[in-house]
ZATORPA-936121 format. One line per 8 residues: for each residue y, z, x of N, C-alpha, C, O, CB. Coordinates in steps of 0.2 Angstrom, whole numbers, plus 5000, padded with zeros to 4 digits. Glycine has a CB too. Example, Ala and Ser with C-alpha at 12.3 -4.5 7.8 and 13.67 -1.06 7.14 Angstrom:
2
4972/5039/5066/4978/5039/5062/4984/5039/5066/4983/5042/5071/4978/5045/5057 | 4989/5035/5064/4995/5036/5068/5000/5039/5064/5006/5040/5067/4997/5029/5070
// end
This chain:
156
5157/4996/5022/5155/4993/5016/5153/4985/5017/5149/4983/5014/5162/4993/5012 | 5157/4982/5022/5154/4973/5022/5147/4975/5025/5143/4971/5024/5158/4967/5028 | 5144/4981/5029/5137/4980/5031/5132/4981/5027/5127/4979/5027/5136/4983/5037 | 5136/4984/5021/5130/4987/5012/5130/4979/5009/5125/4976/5008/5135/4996/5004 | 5135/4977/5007/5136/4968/5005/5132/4964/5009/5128/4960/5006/5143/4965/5007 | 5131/4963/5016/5127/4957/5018/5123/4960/5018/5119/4957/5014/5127/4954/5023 | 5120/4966/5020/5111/4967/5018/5109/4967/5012/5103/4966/5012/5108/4974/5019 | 5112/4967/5006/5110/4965/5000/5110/4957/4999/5105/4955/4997/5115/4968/4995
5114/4954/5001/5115/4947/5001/5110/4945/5003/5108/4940/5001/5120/4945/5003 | 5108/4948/5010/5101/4944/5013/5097/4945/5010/5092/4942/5011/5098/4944/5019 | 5096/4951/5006/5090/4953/5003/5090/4950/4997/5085/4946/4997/5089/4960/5001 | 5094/4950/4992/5092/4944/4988/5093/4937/4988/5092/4933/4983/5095/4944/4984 | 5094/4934/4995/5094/4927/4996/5087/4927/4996/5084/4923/4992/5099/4923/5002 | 5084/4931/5000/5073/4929/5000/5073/4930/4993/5070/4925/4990/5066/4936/5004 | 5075/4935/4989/5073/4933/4982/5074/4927/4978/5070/4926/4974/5075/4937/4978 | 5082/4921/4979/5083/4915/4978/5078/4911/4979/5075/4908/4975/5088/4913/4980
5075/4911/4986/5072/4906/4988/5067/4906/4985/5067/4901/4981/5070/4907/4994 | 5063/4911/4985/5058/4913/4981/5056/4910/4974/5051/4907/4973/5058/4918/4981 | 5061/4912/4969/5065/4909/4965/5061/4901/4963/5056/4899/4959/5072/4910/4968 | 5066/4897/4968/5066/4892/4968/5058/4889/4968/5056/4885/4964/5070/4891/4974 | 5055/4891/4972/5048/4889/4972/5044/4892/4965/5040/4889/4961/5044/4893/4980 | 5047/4900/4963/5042/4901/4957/5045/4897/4950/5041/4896/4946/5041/4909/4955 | 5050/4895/4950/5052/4893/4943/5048/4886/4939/5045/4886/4934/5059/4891/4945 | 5049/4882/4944/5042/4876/4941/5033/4878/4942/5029/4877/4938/5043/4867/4948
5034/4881/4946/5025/4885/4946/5025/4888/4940/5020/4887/4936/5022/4891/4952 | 5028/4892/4938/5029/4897/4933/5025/4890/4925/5019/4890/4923/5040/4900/4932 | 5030/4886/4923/5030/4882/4917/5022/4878/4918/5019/4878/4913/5036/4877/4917 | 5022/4876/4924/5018/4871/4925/5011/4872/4928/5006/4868/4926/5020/4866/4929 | 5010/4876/4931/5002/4879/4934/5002/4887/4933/4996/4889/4933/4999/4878/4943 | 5007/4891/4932/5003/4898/4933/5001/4902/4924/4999/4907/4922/5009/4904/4939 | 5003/4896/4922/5002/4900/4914/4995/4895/4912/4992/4896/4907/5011/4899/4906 | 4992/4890/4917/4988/4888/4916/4980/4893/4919/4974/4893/4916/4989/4881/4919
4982/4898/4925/4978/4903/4927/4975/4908/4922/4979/4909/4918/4981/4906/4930 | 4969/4911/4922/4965/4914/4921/4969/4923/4922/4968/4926/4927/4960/4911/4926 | 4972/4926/4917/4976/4931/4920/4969/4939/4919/4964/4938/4915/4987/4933/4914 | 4970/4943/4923/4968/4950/4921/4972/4953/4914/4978/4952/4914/4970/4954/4927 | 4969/4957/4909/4973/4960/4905/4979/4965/4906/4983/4966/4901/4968/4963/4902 | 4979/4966/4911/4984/4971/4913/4991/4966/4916/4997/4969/4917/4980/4975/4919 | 4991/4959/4919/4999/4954/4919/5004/4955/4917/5003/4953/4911/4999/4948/4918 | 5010/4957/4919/5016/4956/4915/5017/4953/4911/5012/4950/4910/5021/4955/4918
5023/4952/4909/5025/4945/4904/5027/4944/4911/5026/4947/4916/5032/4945/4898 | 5030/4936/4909/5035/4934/4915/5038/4934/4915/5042/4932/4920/5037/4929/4918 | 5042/4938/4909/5049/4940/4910/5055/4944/4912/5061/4945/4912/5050/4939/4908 | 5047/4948/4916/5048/4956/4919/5050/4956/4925/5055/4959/4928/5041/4961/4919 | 5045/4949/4929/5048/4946/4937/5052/4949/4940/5052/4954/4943/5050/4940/4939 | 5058/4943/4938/5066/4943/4939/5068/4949/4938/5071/4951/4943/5069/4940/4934 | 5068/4954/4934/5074/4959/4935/5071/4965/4939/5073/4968/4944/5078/4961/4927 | 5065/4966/4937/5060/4970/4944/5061/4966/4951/5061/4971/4955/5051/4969/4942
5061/4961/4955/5064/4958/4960/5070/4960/4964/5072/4962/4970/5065/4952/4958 | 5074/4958/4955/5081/4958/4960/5085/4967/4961/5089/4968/4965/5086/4953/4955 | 5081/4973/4955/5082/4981/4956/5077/4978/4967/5079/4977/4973/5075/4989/4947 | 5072/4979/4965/5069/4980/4974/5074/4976/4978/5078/4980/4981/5058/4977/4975 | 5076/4971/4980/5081/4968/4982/5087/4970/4985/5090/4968/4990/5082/4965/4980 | 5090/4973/4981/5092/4979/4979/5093/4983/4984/5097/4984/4988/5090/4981/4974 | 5087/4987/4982/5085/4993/4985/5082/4993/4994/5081/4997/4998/5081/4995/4980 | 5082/4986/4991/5079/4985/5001/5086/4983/5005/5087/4985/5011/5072/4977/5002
5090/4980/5002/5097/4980/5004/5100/4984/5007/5103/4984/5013/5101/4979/4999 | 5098/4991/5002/5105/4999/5003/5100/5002/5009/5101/5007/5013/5106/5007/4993 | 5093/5000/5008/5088/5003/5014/5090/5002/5020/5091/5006/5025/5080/5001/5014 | 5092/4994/5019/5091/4993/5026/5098/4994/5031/5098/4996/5037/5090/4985/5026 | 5103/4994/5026/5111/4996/5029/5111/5003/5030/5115/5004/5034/5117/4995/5024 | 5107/5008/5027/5105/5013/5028/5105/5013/5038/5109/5014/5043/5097/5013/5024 | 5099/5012/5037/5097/5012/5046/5102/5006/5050/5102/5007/5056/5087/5010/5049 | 5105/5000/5047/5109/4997/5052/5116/5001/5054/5119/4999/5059/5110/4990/5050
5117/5007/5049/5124/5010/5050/5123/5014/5054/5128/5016/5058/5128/5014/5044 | 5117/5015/5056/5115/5021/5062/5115/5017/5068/5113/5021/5072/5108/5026/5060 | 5116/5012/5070/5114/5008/5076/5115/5010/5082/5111/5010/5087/5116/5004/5076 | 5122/5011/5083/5125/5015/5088/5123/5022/5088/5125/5025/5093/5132/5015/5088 | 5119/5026/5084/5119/5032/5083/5113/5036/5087/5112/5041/5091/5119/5032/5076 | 5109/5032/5084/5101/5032/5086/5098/5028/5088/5099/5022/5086/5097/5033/5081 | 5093/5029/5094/5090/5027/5097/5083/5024/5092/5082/5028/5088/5089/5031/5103 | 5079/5019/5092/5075/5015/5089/5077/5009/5082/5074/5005/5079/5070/5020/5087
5084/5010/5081/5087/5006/5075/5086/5001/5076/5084/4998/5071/5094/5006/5072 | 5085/4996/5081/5084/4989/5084/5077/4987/5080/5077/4982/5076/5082/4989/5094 | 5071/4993/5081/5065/4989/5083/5064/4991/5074/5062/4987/5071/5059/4992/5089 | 5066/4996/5072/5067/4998/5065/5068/4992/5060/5065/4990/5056/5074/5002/5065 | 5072/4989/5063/5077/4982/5059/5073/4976/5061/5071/4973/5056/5085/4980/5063 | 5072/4975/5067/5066/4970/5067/5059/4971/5064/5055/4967/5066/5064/4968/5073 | 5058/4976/5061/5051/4976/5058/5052/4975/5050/5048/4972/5046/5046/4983/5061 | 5059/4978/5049/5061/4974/5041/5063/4968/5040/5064/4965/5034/5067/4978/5037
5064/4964/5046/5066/4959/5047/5057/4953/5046/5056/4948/5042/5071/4959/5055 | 5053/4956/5048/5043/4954/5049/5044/4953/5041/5045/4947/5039/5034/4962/5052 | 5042/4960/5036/5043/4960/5030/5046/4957/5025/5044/4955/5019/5044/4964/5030 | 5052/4955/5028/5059/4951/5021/5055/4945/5024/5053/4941/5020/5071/4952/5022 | 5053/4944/5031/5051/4935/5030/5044/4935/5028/5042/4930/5030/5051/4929/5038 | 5040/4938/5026/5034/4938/5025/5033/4940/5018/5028/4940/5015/5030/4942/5030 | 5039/4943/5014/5041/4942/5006/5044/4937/5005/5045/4937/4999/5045/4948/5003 | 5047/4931/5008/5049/4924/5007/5043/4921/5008/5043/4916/5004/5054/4922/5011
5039/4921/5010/5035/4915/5012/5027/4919/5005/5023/4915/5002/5032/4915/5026 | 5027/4924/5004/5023/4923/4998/5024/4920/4993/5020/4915/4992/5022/4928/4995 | 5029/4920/4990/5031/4914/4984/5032/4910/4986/5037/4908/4983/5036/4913/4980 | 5030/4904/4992/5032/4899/4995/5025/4897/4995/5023/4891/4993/5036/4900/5002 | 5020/4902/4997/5012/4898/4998/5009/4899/4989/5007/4894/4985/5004/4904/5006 | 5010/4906/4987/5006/4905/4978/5011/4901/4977/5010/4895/4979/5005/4913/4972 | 5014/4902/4974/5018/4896/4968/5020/4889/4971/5020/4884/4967/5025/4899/4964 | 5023/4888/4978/5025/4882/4981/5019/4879/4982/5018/4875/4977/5028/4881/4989
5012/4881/4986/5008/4877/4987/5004/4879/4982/4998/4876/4984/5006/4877/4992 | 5003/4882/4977/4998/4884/4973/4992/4888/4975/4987/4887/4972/4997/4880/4969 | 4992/4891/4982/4988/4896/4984/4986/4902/4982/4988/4907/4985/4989/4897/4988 | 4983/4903/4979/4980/4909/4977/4976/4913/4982/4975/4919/4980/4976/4909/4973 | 4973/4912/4987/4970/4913/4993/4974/4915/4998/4975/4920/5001/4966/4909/4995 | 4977/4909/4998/4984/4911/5004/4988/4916/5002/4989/4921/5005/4989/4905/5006 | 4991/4914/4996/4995/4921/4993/4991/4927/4995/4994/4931/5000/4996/4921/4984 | 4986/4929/4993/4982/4934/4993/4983/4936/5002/4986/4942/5003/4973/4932/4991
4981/4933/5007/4984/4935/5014/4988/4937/5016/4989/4941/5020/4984/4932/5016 | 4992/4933/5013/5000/4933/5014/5002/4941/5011/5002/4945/5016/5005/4927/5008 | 5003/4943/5005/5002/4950/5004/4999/4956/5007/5002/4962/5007/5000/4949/5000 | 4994/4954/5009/4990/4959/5012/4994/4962/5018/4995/4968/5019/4984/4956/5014 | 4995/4956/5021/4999/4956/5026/5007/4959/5025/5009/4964/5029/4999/4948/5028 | 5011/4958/5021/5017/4961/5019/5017/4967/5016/5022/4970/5017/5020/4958/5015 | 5011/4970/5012/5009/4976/5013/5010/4980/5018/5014/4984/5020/5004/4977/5011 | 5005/4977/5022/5005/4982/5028/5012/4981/5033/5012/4983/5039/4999/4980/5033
5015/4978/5032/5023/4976/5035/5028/4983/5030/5032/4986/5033/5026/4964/5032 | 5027/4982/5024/5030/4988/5020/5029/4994/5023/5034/4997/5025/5028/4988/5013 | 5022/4996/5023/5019/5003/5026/5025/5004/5031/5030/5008/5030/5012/5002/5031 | 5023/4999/5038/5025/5000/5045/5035/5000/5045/5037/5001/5051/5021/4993/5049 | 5038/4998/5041/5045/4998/5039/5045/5005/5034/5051/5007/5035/5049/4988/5035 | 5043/5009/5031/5045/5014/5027/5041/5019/5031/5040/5024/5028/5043/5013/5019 | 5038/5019/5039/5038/5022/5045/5043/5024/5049/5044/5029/5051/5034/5020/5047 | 5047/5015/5051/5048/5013/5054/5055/5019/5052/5056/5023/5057/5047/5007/5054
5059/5019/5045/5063/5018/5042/5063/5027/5043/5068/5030/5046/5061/5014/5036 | 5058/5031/5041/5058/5037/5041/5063/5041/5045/5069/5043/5043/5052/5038/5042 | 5061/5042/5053/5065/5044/5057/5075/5045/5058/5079/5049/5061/5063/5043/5060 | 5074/5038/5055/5082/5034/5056/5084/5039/5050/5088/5044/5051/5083/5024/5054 | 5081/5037/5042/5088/5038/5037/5078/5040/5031/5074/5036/5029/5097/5027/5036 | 5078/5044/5030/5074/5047/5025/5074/5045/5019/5070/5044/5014/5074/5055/5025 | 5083/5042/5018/5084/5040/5010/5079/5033/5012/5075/5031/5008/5094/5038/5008 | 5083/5030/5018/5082/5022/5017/5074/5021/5014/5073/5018/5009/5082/5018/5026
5068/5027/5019/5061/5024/5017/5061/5025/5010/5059/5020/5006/5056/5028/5021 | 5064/5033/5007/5061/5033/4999/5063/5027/4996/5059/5025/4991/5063/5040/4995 | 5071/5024/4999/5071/5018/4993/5066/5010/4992/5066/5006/4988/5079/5016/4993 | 5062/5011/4998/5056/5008/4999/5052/5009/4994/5049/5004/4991/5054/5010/5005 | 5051/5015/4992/5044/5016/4990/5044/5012/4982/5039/5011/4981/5042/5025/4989 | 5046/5011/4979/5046/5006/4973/5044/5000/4975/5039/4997/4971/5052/5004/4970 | 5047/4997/4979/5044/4992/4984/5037/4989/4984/5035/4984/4981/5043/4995/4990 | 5034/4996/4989/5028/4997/4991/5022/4996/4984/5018/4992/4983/5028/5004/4994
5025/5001/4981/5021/5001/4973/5022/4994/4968/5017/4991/4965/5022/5009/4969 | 5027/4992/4967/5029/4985/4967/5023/4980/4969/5020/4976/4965/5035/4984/4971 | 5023/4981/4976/5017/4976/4981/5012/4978/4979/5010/4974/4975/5017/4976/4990 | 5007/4985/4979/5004/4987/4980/5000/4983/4971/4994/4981/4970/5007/4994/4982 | 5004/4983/4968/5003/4981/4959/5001/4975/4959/4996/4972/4956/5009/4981/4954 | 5007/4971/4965/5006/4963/4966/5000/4959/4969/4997/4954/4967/5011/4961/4971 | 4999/4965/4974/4991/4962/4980/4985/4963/4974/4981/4959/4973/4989/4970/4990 | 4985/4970/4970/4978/4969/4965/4978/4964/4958/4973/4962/4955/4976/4976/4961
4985/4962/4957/4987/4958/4951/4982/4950/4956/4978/4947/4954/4998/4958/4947 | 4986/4949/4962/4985/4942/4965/4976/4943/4969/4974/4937/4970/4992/4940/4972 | 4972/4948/4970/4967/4945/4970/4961/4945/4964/4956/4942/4965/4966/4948/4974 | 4964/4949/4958/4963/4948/4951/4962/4940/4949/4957/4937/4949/4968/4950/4947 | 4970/4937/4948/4970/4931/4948/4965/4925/4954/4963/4919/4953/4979/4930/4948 | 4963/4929/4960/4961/4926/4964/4952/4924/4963/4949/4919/4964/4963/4931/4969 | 4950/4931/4960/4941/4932/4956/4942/4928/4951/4937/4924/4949/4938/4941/4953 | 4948/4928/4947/4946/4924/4939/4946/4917/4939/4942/4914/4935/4953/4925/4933
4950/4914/4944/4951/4906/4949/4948/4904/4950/4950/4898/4952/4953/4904/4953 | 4941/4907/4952/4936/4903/4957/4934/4898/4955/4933/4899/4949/4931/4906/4959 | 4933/4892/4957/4930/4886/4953/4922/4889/4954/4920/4893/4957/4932/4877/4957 | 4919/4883/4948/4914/4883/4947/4911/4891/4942/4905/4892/4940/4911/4883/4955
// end
């Protein structure tokens, strides 16, 4: 049970962090952007965040409970480990630094980190990957919503 508790806890502390960086972007530059017709409210973020958070928590304790069990949980866990820091540092560059380009990278990049962890994930614990998959499509929504915002931004 304490190992289902701290994997949640780390999984929503990236979502705090994050947080922290979108809260003032939110008020002050991203409602100044150019959105696609299809953008959330903003008040959908948060509680969609913190269900995947969540769910990446019970994934991940999923395959850490198997450690001793099965052989590959190490490299398993370090590749959800690439992902959770590569889902902190997106809302660190779009809304901290007000990148829309960089964000756009950044994403791309944690997509493919999502893929390679709900692979990774498979063999260990089959639950862990499917509770990924919200995730994935979550991201999947995020990367076309952020290079949307990315085409509508362009100066000039």
């Amino acid at each position: 049970m304490l190992r289902l508790i701290i994997s949640i806890i780390i999984c929503q502390s990236v979502g705090l962090i994050g947080a922290l960086f979108t809260r003032s972007a939110l008020a002050q530059w991203y409602v100044t952007l150019k959105k696609p017709w299809f953008t959330p409210p903003n008040w959908l973020f948060a509680p969609v965040w913190s269900i995947l958070y969540a769910l990446m928590g019970m994934a991940v304790f999923l395959v850490w409970r198997k450690s001793r069990l099965i052989p590959g949980v190490k490299a398993a866990l370090g590749v959800f480990m690439i992902q959770l820091i590569l889902n902190m540092f997106w809302p660190i560059v779009f809304f901290g630094q007000r990148s829309i380009p960089g964000g756009f990278v950044i994403i791309v990049f944690l997509w493919l980190a999502i893929i390679w962890t709900i692979r990774a994930f498979w063999p260990i614990s089959k639950l862990s990957a499917v509770l990924l998959l919200p995730y994935i499509a979550w991201v999947s929504f995020a990367m076309i919503l952020n290079y949307a915002l990315f085409t509508l931004n362009q100066p000039g």
